[in-house]
C-alpha positions, 0 to 999 in steps of 0.5 A: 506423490502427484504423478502425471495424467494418465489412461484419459483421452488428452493423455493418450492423443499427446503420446502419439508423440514424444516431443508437442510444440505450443503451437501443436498443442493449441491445434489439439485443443481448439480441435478438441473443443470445436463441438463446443463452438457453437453451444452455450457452456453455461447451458452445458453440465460442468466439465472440468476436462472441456474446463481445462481445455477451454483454458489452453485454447482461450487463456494460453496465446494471452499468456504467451504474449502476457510473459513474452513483454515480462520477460523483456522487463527482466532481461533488462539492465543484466537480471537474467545474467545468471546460469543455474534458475529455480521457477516456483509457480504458485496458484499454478491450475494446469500450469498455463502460465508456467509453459508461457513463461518458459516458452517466453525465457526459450524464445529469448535464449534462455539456455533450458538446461540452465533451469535446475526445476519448475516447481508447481504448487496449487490446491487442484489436485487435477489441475496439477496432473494436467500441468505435469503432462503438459509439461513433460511433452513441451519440456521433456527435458525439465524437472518438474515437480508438483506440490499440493500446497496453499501459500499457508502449508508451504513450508521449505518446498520453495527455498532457495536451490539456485543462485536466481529463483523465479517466482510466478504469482498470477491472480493471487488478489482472491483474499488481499490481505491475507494473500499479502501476508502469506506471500510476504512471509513465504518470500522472506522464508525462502532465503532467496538470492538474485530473485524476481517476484512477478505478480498478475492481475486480470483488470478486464477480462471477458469471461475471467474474474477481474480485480480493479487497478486499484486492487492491485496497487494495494494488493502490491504496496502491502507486499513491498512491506515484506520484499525488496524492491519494486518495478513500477507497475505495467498495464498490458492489453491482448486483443487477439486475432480474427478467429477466421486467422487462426487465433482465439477470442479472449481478450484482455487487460492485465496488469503485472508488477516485479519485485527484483533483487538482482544484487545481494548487497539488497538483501536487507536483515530488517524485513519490517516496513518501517513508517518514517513519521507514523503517529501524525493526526489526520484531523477531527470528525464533525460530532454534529448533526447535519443543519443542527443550528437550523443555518439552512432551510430546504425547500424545492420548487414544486410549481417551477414547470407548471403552466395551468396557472399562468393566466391567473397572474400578472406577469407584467407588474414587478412585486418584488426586487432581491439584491445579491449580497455578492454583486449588489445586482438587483432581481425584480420578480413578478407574482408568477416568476415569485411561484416558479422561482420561490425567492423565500426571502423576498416573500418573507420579508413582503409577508412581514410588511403585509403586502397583498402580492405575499398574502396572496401568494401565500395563500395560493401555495396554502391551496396547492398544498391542500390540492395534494402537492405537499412540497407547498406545505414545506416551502410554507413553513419555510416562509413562515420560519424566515417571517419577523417575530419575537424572541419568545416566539422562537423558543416557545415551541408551543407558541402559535408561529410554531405550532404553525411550522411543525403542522405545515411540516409534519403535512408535508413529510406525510407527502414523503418530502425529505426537505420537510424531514431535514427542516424538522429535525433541523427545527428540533435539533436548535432548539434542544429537543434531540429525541424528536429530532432524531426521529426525522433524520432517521426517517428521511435517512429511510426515506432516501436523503444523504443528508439523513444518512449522514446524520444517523451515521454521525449520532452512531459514530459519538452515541448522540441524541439518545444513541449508543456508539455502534461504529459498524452502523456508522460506517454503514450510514457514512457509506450509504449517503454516497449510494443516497446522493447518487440517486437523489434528484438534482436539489438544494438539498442534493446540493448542501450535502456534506460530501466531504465532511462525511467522507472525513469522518468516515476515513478516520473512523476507518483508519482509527479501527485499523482499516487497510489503506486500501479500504480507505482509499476506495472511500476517498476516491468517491469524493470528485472535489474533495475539501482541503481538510479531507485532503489533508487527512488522506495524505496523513493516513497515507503517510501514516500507513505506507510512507506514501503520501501525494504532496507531503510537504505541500498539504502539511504546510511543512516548510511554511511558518506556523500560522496564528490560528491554525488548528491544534492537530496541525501545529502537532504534525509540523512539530512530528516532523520537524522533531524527526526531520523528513525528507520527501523528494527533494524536499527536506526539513531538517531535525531539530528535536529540542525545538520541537519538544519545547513547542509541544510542550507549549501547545499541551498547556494551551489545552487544545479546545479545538482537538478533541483527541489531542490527549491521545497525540500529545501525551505519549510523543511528549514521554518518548521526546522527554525520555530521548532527550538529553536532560530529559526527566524521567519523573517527569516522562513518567507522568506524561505517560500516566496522561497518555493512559487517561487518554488512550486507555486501549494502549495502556500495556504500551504505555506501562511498560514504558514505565517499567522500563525508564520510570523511575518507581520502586520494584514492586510497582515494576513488577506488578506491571510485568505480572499484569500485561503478562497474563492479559490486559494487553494493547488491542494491536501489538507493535512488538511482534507480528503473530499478536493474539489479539483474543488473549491479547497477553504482552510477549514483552511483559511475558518474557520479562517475568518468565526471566526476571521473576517467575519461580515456577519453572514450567509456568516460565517456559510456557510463557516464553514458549507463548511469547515466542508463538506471537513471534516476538523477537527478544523471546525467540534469541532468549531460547536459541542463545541465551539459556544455551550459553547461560546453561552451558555455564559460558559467560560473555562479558558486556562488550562481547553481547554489545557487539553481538547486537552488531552480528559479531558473535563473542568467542566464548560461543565457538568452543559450544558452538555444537549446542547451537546446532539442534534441529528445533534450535537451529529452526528457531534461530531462523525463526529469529533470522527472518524477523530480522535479528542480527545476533540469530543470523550471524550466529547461524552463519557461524553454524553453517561454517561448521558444516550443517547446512545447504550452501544456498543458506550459506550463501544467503547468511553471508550476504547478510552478515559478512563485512565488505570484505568477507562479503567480496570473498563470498562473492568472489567464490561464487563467480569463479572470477578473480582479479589477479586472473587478468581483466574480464567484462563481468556479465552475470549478477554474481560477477557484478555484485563481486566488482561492486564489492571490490570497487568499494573496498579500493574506494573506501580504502577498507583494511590497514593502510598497506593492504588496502592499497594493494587491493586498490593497486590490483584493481587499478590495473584490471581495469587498465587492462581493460581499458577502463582507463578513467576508472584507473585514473579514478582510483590512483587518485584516491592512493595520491590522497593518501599519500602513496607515490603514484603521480608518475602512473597516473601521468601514465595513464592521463596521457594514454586518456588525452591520446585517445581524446584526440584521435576520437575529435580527430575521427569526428572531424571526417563525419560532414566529408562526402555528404554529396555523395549520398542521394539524399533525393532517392530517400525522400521519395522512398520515404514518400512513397512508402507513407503513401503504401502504409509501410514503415518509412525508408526501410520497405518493411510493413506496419503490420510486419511490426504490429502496428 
C-alpha cells in the first residue's frame, strides 16, 4: 500500500499547516529552490526532490492555466451536469496535473464534495508519495487513492464507480502505438457512463520533451478507433510572466484533445472501427531504375563562373542559334556564351556538320578536362552521346564511338561527378548490361545523389539487376534520397529528381507492410508539390486506414464518367465504390451492386496489363460480390477464390476459409482446411480478432471449428478453444461462456430463439440456468465478449446482474447498451430521480437529459401499442405545456392527429395560447425605436474616443490588461 510522503524536509515545512493554497504552495517551492537560481542543474548531481520541486515551480501555473481553458470546454453544452464524478489520472508523476485540474473544476464551481475519488496511477513510486501529500493539504477533504500501475496492469482499478468519470492522460505519446492500443482497450474496460478522455501533449516546450502536432493528430485517430467521439483538437499557448512579477519562466505550446460521452444513448456495443471502403488500390510503384532508357542526359556547367578565358574568344560573332520546341523563339550564341552555357544540342549537331567553332570548342573542354576539371570530361561524353552515328555504333558497345563515352565517363566519375555515375548506369542500363549498371548507381548513391539512391531502393524493392528483395533496405534507400536532395547542389540533376514517384513507392511499400498512417504521412508531408498520382495514393490509404481521406470524391474521380483509357486500378476503386455506395459530406454515390459486379467482371477478362497487382484486387471482391449476389454461383465464387490464392498467397487462410464456408466441395476437402489453418499456416494479419499470434499465426476460426465440429480428443478441443479464446476471438469466447453451458445443461433452444439472440434478446430456456452462467471466471469471460462488442454476452450479462451479482454502475452500463427505448427510458428515469407525471422540471444534468431524449422518442415514434403509446405521448404533451413549451406540445398532439386520436380541440387550445404570445412579443418590439433621443448617443463616442486613446476597453472603462490582452 503506497502511503503519503513522510519524515522529508517538504513534508515537515507543509505540516506546519492544515490546509495550503496552490498559491501558498508555489511560494514554498520557488522559496525552496531559490539557491538553485542561479546554478546550472545540468552541472548539478541528480536530484529527484530539487527534480519534483523544480516541476511545481516551473510546470505547475502552466498547468494551472492548461486545465483552466479544458475545463471551460467540458462545461459547455451541460457536460459537467452531473453531481457524483471519479477522476482517473494516468501517468500522473507528483500529481501536478491532478491539482490543476481540480483547482480548475473549484474555481469553476464545482461542488468538491461531488467528487467520490481522485485516482492516480503511475510507475514512480516517489512521485506518487509526493502526489498524495500534495494532495491531502490542497484537498484534505478528497479521497485520494495511488495505484503503481502501468496502462498494461491495470485491471478494474479504473472501472466505473460515478455516473461521470474524468480521465487525464497528459503526455502519453511516449510509445504511440502502443500507447494507443493500451489506452484503447483500458477505456473500453472500464464500463464507463457519461465520460470525458482529456489528452495532452507538449508540442513546444523549453526544457520538456515535445511531440510534433502531427504526432498527436495521429496518436489521437488511433484512439478514436477504441472511444466514442472526438472534440476537435485545441492548441494552447502559455507565455508566463516577467519572473521580476512573481511568475515562473517555462513557456510552452500545448495541444489537447477530448473524447466526450455526455449521452448513454452514444455508447456504442460494437467498439471496432470500421473501414467503410477498405480494400481500394493506391496505384503502382515504378519497378525502373532511375533514366534506365538513357531518356536524359546530366551534365553541369563546369566553366559557366570562370573568366580566365574570356579573352581567348570571340564574343562578337553568333556560331550558334537553338530554337525553343516551345516558342519557336531562336537563341544565338557566341563561342563564350556556348562554354558558359553548354547548349549540348547545338554543339552536337555543329560537331555532326564538322564546324570548326564545335571542333574547337570540343577540343578546348578535352583540355579543361585534362587540367583536372573532370566535370569537362562528363559533358564531352554527353556530346559525344548526342553526335549522329550508325545503328551498329549505338549497340556495339565495343565500337569506337562507345569505347569513347565510357573512357570520358569513367574520367570524370574518377573526379567524383555523380552526373558521370547516373549517365553511365543510364548507359549500361539501355543497352542491357544491368550488372554494370548497378554498380554506378550504387556508387553515386554513396556518393550523394538522390537519384542513386532512388535507383538502389527500387532494385531493393523488386530484386532487380542482380538483387535480392530486401524491402527494409528499400525503405532505407527511398527514405535516404529526401536527406540526399536536400543536401544535393542546385543542378539538373537536382532538378529531375523523381521526388514524387519515390515518395509513391515508398508509401505503398509502407502501407503494403502494415506501417501506421502516421508513418506514411511523415513521408508524404516530405514532398511540397507532389504529383497527382501521389495524391491519388494517399487519399486511398487514408481512406483505406482511417475513413479519413482529403477530397475523396474529387481525386477518385467518383462521380465523373469512366474515362477510355484510365488505369486498371482506377476503374477498380470506381466500381468498390459504387458497389458499396459512399457518402463522404455532401457528396454521395449511391449503391449499385449488380452494376458494379458485372463491370468487374469485365475488367478481370481484359487482364489488366498495365496493374501488376490487379490479381490480388480483383479475385477476392469478384468471390465476395459473386457469394452476396443473388444469383451468385458458388462454383463459380469458388473459383474466383482459388484465383485470389495465386495471387495473394499470404492470405490464403482467409481465402480457404471462405471456401470451407460457402463452397460447394465435399466433407473431406472441407476438413482438411479446417485441420490445416487450425495448426498454422495462418494469414500473416487476422481480421477475425484483435490479440492475432502473429509467430504461430493459427486461425482461431479454423480453430474453433474443428475443436467443435471434428476433434475426438477432448483435451486437444479445449486447448484449441482456449487458445482461440487467447487471440480474443469473439465466436470462441460466446462457445465457452454460452453454448457448452446450455449444451451441457442439456437445455435445448430452438433456431428462432438463437436467431433473436443475435439481437440480444436472451431465449427463455436460459432463465431457469440462469445460475450457471454466474461463475466468476464465466462471467469474466462474458465481459471479455461484451467489450468485443457481442450482443449475446452483454445481453446475457444483463440478464445475471438482474439477478443480483454485480456493482449497479455495471448494471447501469449493460442496460444502456441492450435495453430497448423503453426499458432504456425506465433506466433512466431511475437514475434521475425525475418523472413526468411529478409536474414540469427544466432538466439540468446529463442523466435528466438523456431521460427527456428517451421519452421525446418514445411519443415521437409512437413505440408500444396504439393506446399506450398515446398516454405516454399525451403525458408529455402536457409537461411541457406545463412548461410552457407550447411548440413542443403543439409538435407532439399532431403527431396523435395522424394517428387518428380526437385532439383538434387541444391543439386549437394550444395554437391560440402560440398566436397570443406571438402577438404581444411584435407588440413589445414595436416600443424598441421609442426615446432614442433621450440617450446621449454623444457622450458615448467621446467615451468611446478617449478610452481608445488611453489603451482601455472601449465604452466600459475597463483596461485591456485587466482582460489579458
Amino acid at each position: 500500500m503506497i502511503t503519503s510522503e513522510k519524515g522529508t524536509i517538504f513534508s515537515s515545512l507543509l505540516s506546519q499547516r492544515n490546509i495550503w493554497t496552490v498559491q501558498q504552495l508555489l511560494e514554498l517551492a520557488e522559496s525552496l529552490v531559490a539557491p538553485f537560481s542561479e546554478l546550472s542543474i545540468s552541472e548539478l548531481e541528480p536530484s529527484k526532490e530539487v527534480s519534483m520541486l523544480m516541476d511545481i515551480v516551473n510546470i505547475l501555473p502552466y498547468k494551472l492555466s492548461l486545465y483552466k481553458c479544458i475545463v471551460d470546454d467540458i462545461y459547455k453544452d451541460n457536460g459537467m451536469s452531473c453531481d457524483e464524478l471519479d477522476i482517473n489520472v494516468f501517468n500522473s508523476d507528483c500529481g501536478l496535473d491532478s491539482i490543476a485540474f481540480l483547482s480548475a473544476l473549484i474555481n469553476k464551481g464545482y461542488n468538491i464534495d461531488d467528487i467520490k475519488s481522485v485516482k492516480l496511477f503511475s510507475t514512480d513510486v516517489e512521485a506518487l508519495r509526493r502526489g498524495l501529500l500534495l494532495h491531502k493539504y490542497l484537498f484534505p477533504y478528497l479521497h485520494v487513492i495511488p495505484f503503481d500501475l502501468d496502462f498494461n496492469s491495470i485491471k478494474n482499478e479504473s472501472k466505473c464507480n460515478s455516473l461521470l468519470t474524468i480521465n487525464l492522460f497528459p503526455s502519453t505519446f511516449s510509445s504511440h502505438t502502443q500507447a494507443a492500443s493500451s489506452i484503447g482497450n483500458l477505456l473500453i474496460n472500464s464500463h464507463q457512463l457519461y465520460s470525458h478522455s482529456i489528452f495532452i501533449e507538449s508540442i513546444d516546450t523549453e526544457d520538456v520533451k515535445s511531440i510534433s502536432s502531427l504526432d498527436c493528430s495521429f496518436y489521437w485517430l488511433d484512439l478514436v478507433k477504441a472511444k466514442f467521439s472526438k472534440n476537435p483538437p485545441k492548441e494552447f499557448r502559455f507565455t508566463p510572466r516577467a519572473k521580476s512579477e512573481g511568475s515562473l519562466k517555462l513557456r510552452c505550446t500545448s495541444k489537447y484533445c477530448i473524447f466526450s460521452t455526455t449521452s448513454l444513448e452514444d455508447l456504442l456495443l460494437q467498439h471496432e472501427y470500421k473501414i467503410v471502403l477498405g480494400n481500394l488500390c493506391p496505384g503502382t510503384p515504378s519497378r525502373k531504375l532511375f533514366n534506365d532508357k538513357q531518356g536524359m542526359l546530366f551534365f553541369d556547367k563546369p566553366l559557366e563562373n570562370c573568366s580566365d578565358f574570356d579573352a581567348l574568344f570571340d564574343c562578337e560573332t553568333l556560331v550558334a542559334t537553338e530554337e525553343s520546341f516551345i516558342d519557336f523563339s531562336v537563341k544565338e550564341y557566341s563561342i563564350l556564351d556556348a562554354i558558359k552555357t553548354f547548349p549540348q544540342y547545338q554543339i552536337a549537331e555543329a560537331l555532326n556538320k564538322n564546324e570548326e567553332w564545335a571542333n574547337s570548342l570540343f577540343n578546348f573542354y578535352l583540355e579543361r578536362a585534362q587540367s583536372h576539371n573532370f566535370k569537362c570530361y562528363n559533358n564531352l561524353a554527353v556530346l559525344l552521346i548526342l553526335k549522329d552515328c550508325g545503328q551498329d555504333d549505338i549497340d556495339n558497345l565495343n565500337s569506337h564511338r562507345n569505347k569513347e563515352i565510357v573512357k570520358y565517363l569513367l574520367l570524370a566519375i574518377e573526379g567524383g561527378d555523380t552526373d558521370a555515375m547516373i549517365n553511365l548506369a543510364s548507359f549500361y542500363m539501355s543497352r542491357g548490361k544491368y550488372e554494370d549498371a548497378i554498380k554506378y548507381y550504387d556508387l553515386a548513391y554513396k556518393n550523394g545523389s538522390a537519384c542513386g539512391a532512388f535507383s538502389i531502393a527500387v532494385a531493393n524493392h523488386f530484386g532487380l539487376c542482380g538483387y535480392s528483395i530486401d524491402k527494409s533496405i528499400a525503405i532505407d534507400c527511398y527514405r535516404k534520397f529526401f536527406d540526399l536532395l536536400k543536401t544535393e547542389k542546385e543542378s539538373d540533376s537536382n532538378a529531375l529528381a523523381p521526388e514524387s514517384q519515390n515518395c509513391l513507392n515508398l508509401i505503398i511499400l509502407l502501407y503494403e507492410l502494415n506501417y501506421s498512417l502516421y508513418d506514411i504521412t511523415k513521408e508524404y508531408n516530405k514532398v511540397k508539390k507532389p504529383s497527382e498520382s501521389l495524391i491519388y495514393a494517399y487519399t486511398v490509404i487514408s481512406n483505406n486506414l482511417s475513413n479519413k481521406a482529403h477530397n475523396f470524391f474529387k481525386t477518385l474521380k467518383l462521380l465523373d464518367s469512366m474515362e477510355e483509357h484510365e488505369p486498371s486500378f482506377v476503374t477498380y476503386n470506381r466500381l468498390c465504390a459504387l458497389y458499396s455506395g459512399v457518402v463522404n459530406g455532401n457528396d454521395k454515390l449511391s449503391s449499385n451492386p449488380s452494376e458494379a459486379l458485372e463491370k468487374l467482371k469485365c475488367l478481370a477478362e481484359t487482364g489488366c496489363p498495365d496493374w501488376p497487382e490487379w490479381e490480388q484486387y480483383v479475385w477476392p471482391s469478384l468471390a465476395t460480390w459473386t457469394c452476396k449476389s443473388k444469383d451468385g454461383s458458388s462454383v463459380l465464387a469458388t473459383s474466383y477464390w482459388i484465383k485470389a490464392i495465386k495471387g495473394n498467397p499470404s492470405n490464403e487462410c482467409a481465402y480457404r476459409t471462405n471456401i470451407a464456408n460457402f463452397g460447394k466441395i465435399s466433407e473431406d476437402e472441407k476438413k482438411s482446411i479446417w485441420h490445416k489453418f487450425a495448426f498454422g499456416h495462418g494469414c500473416t494479419k487476422c481480421h477475425e480478432c484483435n490479440k492475432y499470434d502473429e509467430n504461430n499465426r493459427c486461425c482461431p476460426k479454423a480453430q474453433l471449428r474443428w475443436a467443435c465440429n471434428y476433434e475426438i480428443d477432448s483435451a486437444i478441443a479445449d486447448y484449441l478453444l482456449d487458445i482461440a479464446i487467447s487471440q480474443n476471438y469473439v465466436n470462441a469466447l460466446e462457445e465457452k461462456a454460452i453454448n457448452r453451458i446450455y449444451k451441457n445443461n442439456g437445455v435445448s433452444v430452438p433456431m428462432s430463439d438463437l436467431f433473436s439472440f443475435n439481437f440480444g434478446v436472451v431465449p427463455g430456456a436460459f432463465l431457469p440456468i440462469i445460475d450457471k452462467f454466474k461463475t466468476p471466471d464465466n462471467i469474466d469471460l462474458l465481459w471479455r465478449a461484451t467489450n468485443l462488442g457481442s450482443k449475446r454476452a452483454s445481453s446475457l450479462l444483463l440478464k445475471i446482474i438482474e439477478s443480483g451479482n454485480s456493482s449497479d454502475y455495471e448494471y447501469f452500463f449493460l442496460g444502456a447498451l441492450n435495453s430497448n427505448y423503453i426499458d432504456r427510458t425506465l433506466l433512466f428515469k431511475s437514475l434521475s430521480k425525475k418523472s413526468l407525471t411529478n409536474g414540469y422540471f427544466e432538466p439540468s444534468s446529463l442523466i435528466e437529459i438523456d431521460y427527456l431524449n428517451a421519452e421525446n422518442k418514445i411519443a415521437e415514434q409512437f413505440i408500444g401499442s396504439k393506446e399506450v403509446a398515446f398516454e405516454h405521448l399525451k403525458q408529455l404533451a402536457e409537461f411541457y405545456f406545463e412548461g410552457e413549451f407550447y411548440h413542443k406540445a403543439l409538435k407532439l398532439y399532431k403527431i396523435a392527429l395522424d394517428k387518428e386520436f380526437d385532439v383538434s380541440q387541444r391543439i386549437s387550445e394550444i395554437e391560440e395560447i402560440i398566436e397570443k404570445e406571438e402577438a404581444e412579443a411584435r407588440s413589445y418590439r414595436s416600443y424598441d425605436y421609442e426615446d432614442y433621443d433621450d440617450h446621449d448617443y454623444g457622450a458615448d463616442t467621446w467615451d468611446a474616443l478617449t478610452d481608445g486613446m488611453y489603451g482601455d476597453y472601449p465604452g466600459s472603462g475597463v483596461d485591456y490588461d485587466f482582460l489579458g490582452f
